[in-house]
C-alpha positions as CSV (number, residue, x, y, z in Angstrom):
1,X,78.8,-83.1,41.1
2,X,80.8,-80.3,42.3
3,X,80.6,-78.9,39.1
4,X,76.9,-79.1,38.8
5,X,76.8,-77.4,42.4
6,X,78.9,-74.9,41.3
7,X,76.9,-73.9,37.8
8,X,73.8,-73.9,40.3
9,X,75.4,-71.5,42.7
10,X,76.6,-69.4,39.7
11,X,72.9,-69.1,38.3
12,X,71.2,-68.2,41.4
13,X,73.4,-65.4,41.6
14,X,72.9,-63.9,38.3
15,X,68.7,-64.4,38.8
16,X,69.4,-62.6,42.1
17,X,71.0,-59.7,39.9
18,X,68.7,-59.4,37.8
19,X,66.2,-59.2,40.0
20,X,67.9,-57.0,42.2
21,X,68.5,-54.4,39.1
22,X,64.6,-54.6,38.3
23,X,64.2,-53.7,41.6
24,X,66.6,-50.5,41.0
25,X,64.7,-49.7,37.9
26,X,61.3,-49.6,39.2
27,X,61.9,-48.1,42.2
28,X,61.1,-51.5,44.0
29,X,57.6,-51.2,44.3
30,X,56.9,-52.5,40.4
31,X,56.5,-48.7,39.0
32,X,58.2,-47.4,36.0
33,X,61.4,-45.8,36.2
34,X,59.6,-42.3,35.0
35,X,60.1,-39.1,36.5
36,X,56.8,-37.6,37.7
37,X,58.2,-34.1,37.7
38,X,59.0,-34.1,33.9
39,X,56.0,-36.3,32.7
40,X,54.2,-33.1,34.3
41,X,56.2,-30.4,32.7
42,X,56.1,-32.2,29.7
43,X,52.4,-32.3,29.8
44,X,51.8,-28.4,30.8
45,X,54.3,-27.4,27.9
46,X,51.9,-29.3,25.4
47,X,49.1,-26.9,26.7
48,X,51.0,-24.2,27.1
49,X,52.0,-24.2,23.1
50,X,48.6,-25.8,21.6
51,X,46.5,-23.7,19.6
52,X,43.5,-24.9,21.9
53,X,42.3,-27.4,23.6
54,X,38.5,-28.7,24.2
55,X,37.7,-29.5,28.4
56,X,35.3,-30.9,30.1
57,X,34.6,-29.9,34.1
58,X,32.5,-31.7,36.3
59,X,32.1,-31.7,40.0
60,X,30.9,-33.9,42.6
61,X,29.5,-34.2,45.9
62,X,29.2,-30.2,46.0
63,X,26.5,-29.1,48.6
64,X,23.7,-28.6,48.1
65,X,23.7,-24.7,49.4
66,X,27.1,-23.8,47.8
67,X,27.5,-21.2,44.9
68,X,29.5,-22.9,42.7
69,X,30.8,-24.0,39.4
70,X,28.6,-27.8,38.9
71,X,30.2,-28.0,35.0
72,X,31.8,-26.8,31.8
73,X,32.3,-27.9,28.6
74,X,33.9,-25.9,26.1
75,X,37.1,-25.0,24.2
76,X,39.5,-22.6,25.3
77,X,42.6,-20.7,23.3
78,X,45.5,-18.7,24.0
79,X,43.6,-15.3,22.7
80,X,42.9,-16.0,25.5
81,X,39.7,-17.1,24.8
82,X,36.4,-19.6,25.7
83,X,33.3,-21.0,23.9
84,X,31.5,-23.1,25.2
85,X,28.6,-23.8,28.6
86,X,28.9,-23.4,32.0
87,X,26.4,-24.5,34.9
88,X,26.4,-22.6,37.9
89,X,24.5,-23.9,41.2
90,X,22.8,-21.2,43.3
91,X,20.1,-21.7,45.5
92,X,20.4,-25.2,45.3
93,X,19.3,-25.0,41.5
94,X,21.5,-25.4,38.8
95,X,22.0,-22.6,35.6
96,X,22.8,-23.5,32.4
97,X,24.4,-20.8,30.1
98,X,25.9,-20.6,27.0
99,X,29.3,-18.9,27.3
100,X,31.5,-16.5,25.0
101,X,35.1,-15.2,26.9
102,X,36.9,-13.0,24.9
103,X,38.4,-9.6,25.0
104,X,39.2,-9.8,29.2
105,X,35.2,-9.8,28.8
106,X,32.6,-12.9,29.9
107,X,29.5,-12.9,27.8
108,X,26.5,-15.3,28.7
109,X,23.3,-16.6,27.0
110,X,21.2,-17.3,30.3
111,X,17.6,-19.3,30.7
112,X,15.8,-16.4,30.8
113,X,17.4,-13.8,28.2
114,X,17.2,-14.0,24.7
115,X,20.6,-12.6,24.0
116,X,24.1,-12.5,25.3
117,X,24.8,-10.2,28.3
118,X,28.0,-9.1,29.7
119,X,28.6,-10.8,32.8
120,X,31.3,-8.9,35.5
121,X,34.5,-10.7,37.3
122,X,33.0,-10.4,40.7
123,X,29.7,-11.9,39.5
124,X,31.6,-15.1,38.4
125,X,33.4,-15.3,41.5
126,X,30.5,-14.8,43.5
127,X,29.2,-17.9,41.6
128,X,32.7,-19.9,42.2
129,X,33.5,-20.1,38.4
130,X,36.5,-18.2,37.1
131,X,36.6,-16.0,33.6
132,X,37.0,-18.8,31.5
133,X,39.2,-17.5,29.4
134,X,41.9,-18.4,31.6
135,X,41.9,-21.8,31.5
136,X,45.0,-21.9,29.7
137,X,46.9,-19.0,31.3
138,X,50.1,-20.3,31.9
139,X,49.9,-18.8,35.0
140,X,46.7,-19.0,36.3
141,X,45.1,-21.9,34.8
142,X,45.1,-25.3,34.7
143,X,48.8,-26.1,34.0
144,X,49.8,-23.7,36.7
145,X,49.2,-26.1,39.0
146,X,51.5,-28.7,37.5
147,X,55.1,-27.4,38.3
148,X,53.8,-26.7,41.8
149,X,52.0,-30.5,42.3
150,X,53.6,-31.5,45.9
151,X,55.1,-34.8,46.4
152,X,54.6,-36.0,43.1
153,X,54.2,-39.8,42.4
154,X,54.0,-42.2,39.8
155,X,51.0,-44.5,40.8
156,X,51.0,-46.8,37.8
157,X,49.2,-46.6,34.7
158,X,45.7,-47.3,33.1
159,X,44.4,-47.8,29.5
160,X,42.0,-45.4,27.7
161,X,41.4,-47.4,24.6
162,X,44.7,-48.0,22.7
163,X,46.4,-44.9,24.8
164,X,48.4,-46.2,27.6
165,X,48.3,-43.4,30.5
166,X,50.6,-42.7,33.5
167,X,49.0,-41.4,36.7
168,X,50.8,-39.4,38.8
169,X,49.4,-38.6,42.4
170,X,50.1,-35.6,44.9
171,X,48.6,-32.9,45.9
172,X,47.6,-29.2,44.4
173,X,47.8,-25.7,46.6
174,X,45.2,-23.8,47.4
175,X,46.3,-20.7,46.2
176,X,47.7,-22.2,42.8
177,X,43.9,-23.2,42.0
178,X,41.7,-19.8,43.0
179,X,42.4,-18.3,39.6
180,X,40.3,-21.7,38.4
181,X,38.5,-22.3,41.3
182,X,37.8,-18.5,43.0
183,X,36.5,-20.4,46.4
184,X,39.3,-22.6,47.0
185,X,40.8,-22.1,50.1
186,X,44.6,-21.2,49.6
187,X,46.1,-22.6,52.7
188,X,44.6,-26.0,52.2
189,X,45.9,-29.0,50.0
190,X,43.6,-31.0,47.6
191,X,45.0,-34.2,46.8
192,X,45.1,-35.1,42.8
193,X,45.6,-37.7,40.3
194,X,46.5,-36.7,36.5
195,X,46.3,-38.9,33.6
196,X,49.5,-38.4,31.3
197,X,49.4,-39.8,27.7
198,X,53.8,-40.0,27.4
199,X,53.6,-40.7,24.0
200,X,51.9,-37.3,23.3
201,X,53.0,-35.9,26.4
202,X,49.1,-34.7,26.6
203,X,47.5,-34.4,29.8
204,X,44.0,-36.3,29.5
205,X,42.6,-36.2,32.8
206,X,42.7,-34.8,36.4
207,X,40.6,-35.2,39.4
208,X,40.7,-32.9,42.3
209,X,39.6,-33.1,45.4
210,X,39.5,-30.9,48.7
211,X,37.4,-28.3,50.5
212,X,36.3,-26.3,47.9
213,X,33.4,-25.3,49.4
214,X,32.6,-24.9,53.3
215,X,31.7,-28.5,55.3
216,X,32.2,-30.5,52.5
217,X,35.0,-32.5,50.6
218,X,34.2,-31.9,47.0
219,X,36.1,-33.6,43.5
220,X,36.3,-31.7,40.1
221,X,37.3,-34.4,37.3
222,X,38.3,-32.4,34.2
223,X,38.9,-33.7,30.7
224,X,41.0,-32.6,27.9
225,X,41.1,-33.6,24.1
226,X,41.1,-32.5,20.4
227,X,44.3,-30.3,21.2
228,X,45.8,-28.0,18.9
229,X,42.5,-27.2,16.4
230,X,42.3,-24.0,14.8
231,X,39.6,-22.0,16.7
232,X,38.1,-18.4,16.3
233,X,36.2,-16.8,18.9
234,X,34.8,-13.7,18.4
235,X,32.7,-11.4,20.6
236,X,28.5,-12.7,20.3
């Protein structure tokens, strides 16, 4: 019998262990044991050295007087470089354009020309939408924000058909996302969740949210895929 009691005892204490190491490994809340910091440098050094990448923008809950950026969808290269559409909201009614950024120049396709015209920086910026062609500066695009992500945290993951993706939560600066977003206020913070595939180490989603635009809390979800394809832009 003492035996027996003893072979219990010993047991319990070993399940206790091992729980107690799980515990150590996952931080004790039942999250991975990954580092948030280096899933997201991981994921802006895969932009930062594909060829391209194709993204799609699209905001929400923008008012309804606001100049801004509604969506995008296009791809964007290191040239640097951007093909794709842009809509613009202004006067409460949205423009659709075709859009060709190349050559530090923005050219648009708009409803009501027949051809492509040059559109200046401080038009786009008047409209809230940046010169697309920076979407993958390293330093003013959309990975710039990643190193800079405050209180970074791993809030589980999610499934996206067979790819398994890690979300990490915290929240963007101001100033690191006017050379994206032109309006965004620099001293305030926007609280963000990205979608890491680790495997690839490809970023696949973001959502951003904050006071982009005056009396209202807006979200700009932004998708990324076909990475790396072989893309020549040329002026229209």
């Amino acid at each position: 019998m003492k035996r027996l009691l003893a072979l219990s005892a010993v047991l319990v204490l070993a399940l206790a262990g091992c729980s107690d190491d799980k515990k150590d490994a996952d931080g004790g809340n039942g999250q991975t044991g990954d580092d948030p910091v280096a899933l997201l440098t991981d994921a802006k050094k895969t932009i930062d050295e594909a060829a391209s990448v194709h993204i799609v923008l699209t905001g929400r809950d923008i008012p309804e007087s606001a100049q801004a950026l509604s969506s995008g969808d296009g791809v964007a290269t290191h040239a640097p470089a951007f093909k794709g559409k842009l809509t613009v909201r202004t006067a409460g009614s949205p423009i659709d354009a075709e859009v060709v950024a190349v050559g530090s120049k923005v050219y648009a396709k708009l409803p009501f020309t027949t051809s492509f015209i040059e559109l200046p920086p401080a038009q786009l910026a008047g409209l809230g939408a940046p010169d697309p062609a920076i979407l993958l500066d390293p330093a003013k695009g959309l990975t710039s924000v990643l190193p800079t992500l405050k209180d970074p945290k791993i809030k589980g993951e999610t499934r996206d058909g067979a790819k398994v993706l890690t979300e990490v939560t915290g929240a963007v600066q101001g100033k690191t996302l006017q050379g994206i977003f032109p309006k965004a206020p620099a001293d305030q913070d926007f609280p963000s969740t990205f979608k890491i595939d680790k495997e690839s180490k490809q970023l696949v989603s973001a959502t951003i949210t904050g006071p982009f635009y005056d009396g209202a809390t807006s979200s700009y979800d932004v998708t990324l895929d076909r990475y790396g394809e072989q893309v020549e832009i040329t002026k229209p």
